[in-house]
N, C-alpha and C positions, 0 to 999 in steps of 0.2 A: 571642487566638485565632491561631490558626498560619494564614497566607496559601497559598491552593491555587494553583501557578503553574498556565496550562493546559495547560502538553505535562509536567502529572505520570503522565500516561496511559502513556508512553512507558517507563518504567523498568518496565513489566508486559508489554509487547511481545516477542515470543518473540525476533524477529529481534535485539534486543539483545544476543541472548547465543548465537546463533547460531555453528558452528562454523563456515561459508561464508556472511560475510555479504553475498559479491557474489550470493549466489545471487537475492537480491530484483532484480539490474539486472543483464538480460541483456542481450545486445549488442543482438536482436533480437525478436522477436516472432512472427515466421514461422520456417519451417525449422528448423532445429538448437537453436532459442532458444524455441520452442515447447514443449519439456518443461520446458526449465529455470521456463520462468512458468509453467507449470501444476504443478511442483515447490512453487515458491514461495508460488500460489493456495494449495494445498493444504495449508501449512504455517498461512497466515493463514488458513485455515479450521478451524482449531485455539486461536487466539489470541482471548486473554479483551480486547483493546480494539483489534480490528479496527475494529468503526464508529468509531472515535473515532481512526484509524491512518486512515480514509477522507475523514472528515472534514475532516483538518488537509491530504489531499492534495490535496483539492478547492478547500480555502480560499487553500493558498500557490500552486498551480496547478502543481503538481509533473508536471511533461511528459516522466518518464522514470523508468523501474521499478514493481516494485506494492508497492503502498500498497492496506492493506485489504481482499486478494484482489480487488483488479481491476489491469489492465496500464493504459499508459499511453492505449494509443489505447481503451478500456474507460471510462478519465475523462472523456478530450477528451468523446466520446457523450453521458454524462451533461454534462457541463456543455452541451452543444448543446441535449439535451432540456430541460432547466432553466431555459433562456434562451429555448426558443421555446414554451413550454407556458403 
């Protein structure tokens, strides 16, 4: 039987093949960099392994760009809620 690595998720990831793929890690979050991550939301709101693009953000603690349409300080939150709940 063939061995499933687990980031085979990843080669189904839109942002792979993306024409801009800074467009996932904007400089900033507010102001000007505001579209660009709601560009980016928007694109992972599209994508067949978002949860499993979330997951792995949450897991390695990935503290800059979006991963699984959320931003970075959108993770921090969740892992706050997660840890006090």
């Amino acid at each position: 039987p063939e061995e499933v690595h687990p980031m085979n998720w990843m080669i189904n990831a839109l942002c792979c093949d993306a024409a801009n793929p800074e467009l996932w890690f904007p400089i900033t979050e507010t102001g000007p960099g505001a579209a660009q991550v709601a560009e980016a939301k928007a694109e992972c709101a599209r994508c067949p392994v978002a949860d499993e693009c979330l997951a792995f953000a949450l897991t390695a603690g990935l503290d800059y760009g979006v991963f699984g349409g959320t931003s970075a300080s959108e993770r921090r939150e969740l892992r706050r809620s997660t840890v006090t709940a």
